[in-house]
N, C-alpha and C positions, 0 to 999 in steps of 0.2 A: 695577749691582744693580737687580733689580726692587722697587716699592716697599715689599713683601710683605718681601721679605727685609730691605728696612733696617730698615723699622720693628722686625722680630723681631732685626735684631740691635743696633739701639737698646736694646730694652729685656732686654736679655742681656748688655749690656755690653761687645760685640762690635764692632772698627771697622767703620767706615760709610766711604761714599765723599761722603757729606755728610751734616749732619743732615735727618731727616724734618721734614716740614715737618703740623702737624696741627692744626684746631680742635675743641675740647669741645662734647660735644651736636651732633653734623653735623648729624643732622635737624634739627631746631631753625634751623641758618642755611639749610641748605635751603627750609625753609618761609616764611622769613622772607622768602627771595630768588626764591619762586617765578616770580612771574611774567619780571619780569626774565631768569630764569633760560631761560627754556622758551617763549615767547613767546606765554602761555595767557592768557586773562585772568583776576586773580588769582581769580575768583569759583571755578574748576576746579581750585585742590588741592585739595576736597571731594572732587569727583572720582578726583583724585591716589590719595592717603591710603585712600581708602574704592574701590579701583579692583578690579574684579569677576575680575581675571585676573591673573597675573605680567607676561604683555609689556603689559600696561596699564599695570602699576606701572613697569618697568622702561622704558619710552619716556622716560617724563618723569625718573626717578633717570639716565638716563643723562647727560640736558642738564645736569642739576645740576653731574654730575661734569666732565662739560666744561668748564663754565661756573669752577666752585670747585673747580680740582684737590689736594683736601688729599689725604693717603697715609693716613689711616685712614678707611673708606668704612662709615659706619652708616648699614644702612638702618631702617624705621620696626618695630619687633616690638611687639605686643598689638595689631593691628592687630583691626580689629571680625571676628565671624564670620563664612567664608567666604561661607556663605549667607543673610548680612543682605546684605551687600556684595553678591551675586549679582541682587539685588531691586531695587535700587536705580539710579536715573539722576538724571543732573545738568544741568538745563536755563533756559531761561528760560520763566518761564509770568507770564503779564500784565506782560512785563517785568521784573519780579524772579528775579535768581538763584536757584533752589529744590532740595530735594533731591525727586524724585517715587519713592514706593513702590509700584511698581507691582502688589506682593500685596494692601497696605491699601487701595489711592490715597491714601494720605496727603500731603499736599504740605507740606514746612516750607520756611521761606523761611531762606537765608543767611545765616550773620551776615557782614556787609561788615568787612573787614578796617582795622586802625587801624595805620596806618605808622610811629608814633610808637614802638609799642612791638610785645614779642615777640608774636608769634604765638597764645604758649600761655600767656598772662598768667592767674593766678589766685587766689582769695581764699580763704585758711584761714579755719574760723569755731571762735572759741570754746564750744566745744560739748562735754560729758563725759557717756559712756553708761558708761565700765567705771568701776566704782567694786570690785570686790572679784574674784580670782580665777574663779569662775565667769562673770562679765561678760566676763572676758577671754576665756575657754574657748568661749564663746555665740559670742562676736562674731570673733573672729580665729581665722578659722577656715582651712584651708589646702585649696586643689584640687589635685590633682593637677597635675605640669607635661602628665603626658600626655591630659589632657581641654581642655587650653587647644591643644594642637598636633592633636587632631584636629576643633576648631574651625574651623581657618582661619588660627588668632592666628600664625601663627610663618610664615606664605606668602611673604612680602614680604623676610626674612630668609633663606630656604631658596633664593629666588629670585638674590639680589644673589650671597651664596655661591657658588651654580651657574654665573653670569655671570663672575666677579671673582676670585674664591677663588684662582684658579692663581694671579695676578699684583700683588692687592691683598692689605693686613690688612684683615680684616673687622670691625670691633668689631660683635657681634652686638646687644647692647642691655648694660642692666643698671639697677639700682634704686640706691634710698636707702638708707643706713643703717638699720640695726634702732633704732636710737633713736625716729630722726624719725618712722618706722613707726608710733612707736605715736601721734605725734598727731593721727590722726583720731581716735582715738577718748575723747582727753581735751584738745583744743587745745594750741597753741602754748605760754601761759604756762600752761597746766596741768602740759603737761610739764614746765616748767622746776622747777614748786613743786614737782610730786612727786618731781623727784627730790631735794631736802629732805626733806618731810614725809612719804611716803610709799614709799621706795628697796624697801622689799621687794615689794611691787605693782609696781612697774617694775622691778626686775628678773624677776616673770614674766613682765610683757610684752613686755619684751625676746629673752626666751625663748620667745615666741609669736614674737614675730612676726622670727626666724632661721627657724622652721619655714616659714615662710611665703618665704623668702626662697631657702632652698636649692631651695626647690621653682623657684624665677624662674631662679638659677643652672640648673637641670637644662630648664628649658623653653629657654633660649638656647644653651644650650650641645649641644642637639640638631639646631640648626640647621648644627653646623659651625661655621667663621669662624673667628677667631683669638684673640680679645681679649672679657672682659666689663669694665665699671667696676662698683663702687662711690662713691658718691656719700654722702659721710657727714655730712648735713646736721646741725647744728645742735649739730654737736660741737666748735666751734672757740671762742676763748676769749675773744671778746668775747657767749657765749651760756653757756658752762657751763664752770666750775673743773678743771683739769687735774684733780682728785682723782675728779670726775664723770666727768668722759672715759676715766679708768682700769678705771673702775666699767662704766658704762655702756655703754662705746662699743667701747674694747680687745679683750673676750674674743671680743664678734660677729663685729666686722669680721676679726677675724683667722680666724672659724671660716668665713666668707666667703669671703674670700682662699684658705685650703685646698678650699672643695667648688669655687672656678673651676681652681686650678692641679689635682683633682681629674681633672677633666674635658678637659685640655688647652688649657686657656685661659690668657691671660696677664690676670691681675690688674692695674687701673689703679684706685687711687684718688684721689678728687676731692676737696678740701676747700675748699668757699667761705667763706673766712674767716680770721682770724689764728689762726698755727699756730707762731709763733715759741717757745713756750712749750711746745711737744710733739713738735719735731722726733725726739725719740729716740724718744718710743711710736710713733709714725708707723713709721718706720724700721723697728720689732721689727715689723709685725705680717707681713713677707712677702712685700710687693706685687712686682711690677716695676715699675711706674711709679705719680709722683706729679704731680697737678694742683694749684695750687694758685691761690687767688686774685690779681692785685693788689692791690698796698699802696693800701686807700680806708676808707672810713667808721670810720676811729682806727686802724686799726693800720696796722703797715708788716710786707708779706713781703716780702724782698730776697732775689731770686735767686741773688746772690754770697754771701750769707751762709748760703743754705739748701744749697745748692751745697759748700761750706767743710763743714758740719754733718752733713750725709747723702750728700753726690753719692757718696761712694763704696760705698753700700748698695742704692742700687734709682735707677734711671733717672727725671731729672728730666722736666718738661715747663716750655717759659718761658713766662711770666705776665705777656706783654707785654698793656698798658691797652686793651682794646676802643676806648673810646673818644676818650682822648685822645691816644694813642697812630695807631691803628689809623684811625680815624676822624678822627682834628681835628688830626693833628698835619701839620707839612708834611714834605716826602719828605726833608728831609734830618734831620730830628727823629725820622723811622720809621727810618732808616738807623741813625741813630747808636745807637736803641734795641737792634734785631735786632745789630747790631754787639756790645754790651755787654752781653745776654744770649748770644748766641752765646760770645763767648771766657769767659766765667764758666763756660756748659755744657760747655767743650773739658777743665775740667778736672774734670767728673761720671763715672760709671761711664760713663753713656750719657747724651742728649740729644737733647728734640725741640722743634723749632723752633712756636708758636705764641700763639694770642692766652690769655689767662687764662680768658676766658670764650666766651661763643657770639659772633661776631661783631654787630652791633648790626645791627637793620633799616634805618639810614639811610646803611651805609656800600654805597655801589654798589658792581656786579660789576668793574668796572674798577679802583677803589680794592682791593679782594679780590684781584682776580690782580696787579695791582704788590706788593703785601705779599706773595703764595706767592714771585713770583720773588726781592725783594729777600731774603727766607728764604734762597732755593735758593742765592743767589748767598753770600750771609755764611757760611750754611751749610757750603757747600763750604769754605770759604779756611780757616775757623776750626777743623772739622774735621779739616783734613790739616796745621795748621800744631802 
């Protein structure tokens, strides 16, 4: 089987001649492993990312793949406009990495990359502009998908497709939840109060901002590819009461889930957090596939148990530990893991082999490819047994 095909028959429910082997957020460990990956210095995924052409883009997405052969291939979509990117160069000037504008001459210098952590690290602020339906209306407001695609924004996505598409699954991109959507516009603990003190304001915004959403479903989903996620932040239940999540979270994702399988897409959703407590709403809303977190910060998601509850409704994904696992564990600790997710997945609709989350930036390319093989290999035996 090409990988293309297992994955699609992974999440169909359909035998495999092994499980797929796949990590969450590709880009993301992509970027994380740049340099490493491609032999640039890291200062040139600015470069990368922001690259004025397709074979520009696609030189360096191919190292990656070499490099991190997972079977679902994201590459970067909302990428900046073709014609910023067209302007721009990446050099050293007085020694400092810099981006140079050569329409402005603007020169901004680099930010130098932190190893320690991801790539794309960043800080909500508690902040609230919509206070009443018309704020909502002002501010959430929806572009078209097809003014973002004749931007530029979907190049890098139309590209991988055109390269990959016969032989890989694509996952084109995909967003957050319509919940979590609305906290820019009223913070983190704003959301959580309003939806107490305020549920009829949030559920317009909720309602804004699916609009806003279908419209990102129809921008990735013109690129081709196979697969979109969602990503339903802040809906799990060390954040908000299963009765909230019914409310809140239910009616979208699932109107989500219909505009991707809409489109020809195969629906994956993502939930980082404890979910032992909503495995059934999860289940009803559609998906093909489920990501979900490792058991950490108080709860426990147990794969065998979630497996036992849903596997025979929509195609699991395992939730093996980034980092204690993946990263700190020793090879016979990673074996025994990939081992005991594997034969819990043998007994799913479908089953793919990977980490629960983005792989960490301190785990090396070599640590990386022993985990796909040790996958490939449990994979197989578990699979056909």
């Amino acid at each position: 089987m090409t990988s293309k095909e297992r994955v699609h028959a992974a999440l169909e429910g359909r035998p495999v001649d092994r499980f797929p082997v796949a990590a969450p957020y590709c880009p993301l460990n992509f970027d994380d492993h740049f340099a490493e990956a491609t032999g640039e210095p890291d200062w040139r995924w600015h470069a990368w990312v922001n690259a004025p052409d397709d074979e520009a883009y696609l030189r360096c997405f191919r190292r990656c793949v070499e490099a991190m052969p997972f079977e679902m291939l994201q590459p970067h979509a909302w990428s900046q406009p073709r014609e910023w990117r067209r302007r721009q160069e990446y050099l050293l000037h007085d020694g400092r990495p810099c981006r140079h504008d050569r329409q402005t001459d603007e020169w901004q210098p680099l930010p130098l990359p932190n190893r320690s952590v991801h790539r794309h690290e960043y800080t909500v602020v508690e902040r609230r502009t919509v206070f009443d339906r018309a704020d909502a209306d002002a501010q959430m407001t929806t572009a078209p998908a097809e003014a973002a695609i004749a931007e530029g924004r979907l190049d890098f996505v139309l590209a991988v497709v055109a390269e990959y598409g016969g032989t890989e699954f694509v996952l084109s991109g995909g967003m957050d939840g319509c919940f979590w959507a609305c906290q820019p516009y009223v913070g983190p603990m704003g959301l959580l109060t309003m939806a107490i003190e305020e549920p009829r304001l949030l559920d317009y915004m909720v309602a804004k901002a699916l609009e806003q959403r279908v419209e990102s479903v129809r921008f990735l989903a013109a690129a081709g590819g196979d697969g979109i996620y969602v990503d339903d932040a802040f809906a799990t239940s060390e954040m908000i009461s299963l009765k909230h999540y019914e409310r809140f979270c239910v009616p979208t994702t699932r109107a989500l889930v219909e505009e991707i399988h809409r489109h020809g897409h195969k629906a994956i959703l993502i939930y980082y957090g404890g979910v032992m407590d909503r495995l059934e709403q999860i289940a009803s809303l559609g998906a093909d596939g489920l990501v979900v977190e490792a058991s950490m910060k108080g709860y426990h998601n147990d794969i065998e148990a979630i497996v036992d509850a849903v596997g025979d409704r929509l195609t699991l994904f395992a939730n093996i530990h980034p980092v204690e696992v993946i990263q700190g564990a020793s090879d016979e600790m990673l074996r025994a893991e990939v081992a005991r997710q594997a034969t819990a997945g043998r007994r799913a609709r479908g089953f793919i082999l990977g980490p629960a989350h983005p792989i960490t930036p301190g785990t090396g390319i070599s640590r990386i490819q022993a985990f796909i093989s040790t996958c490939r290999e449990l994979g197989r035996s578990a699979s056909q047994t």
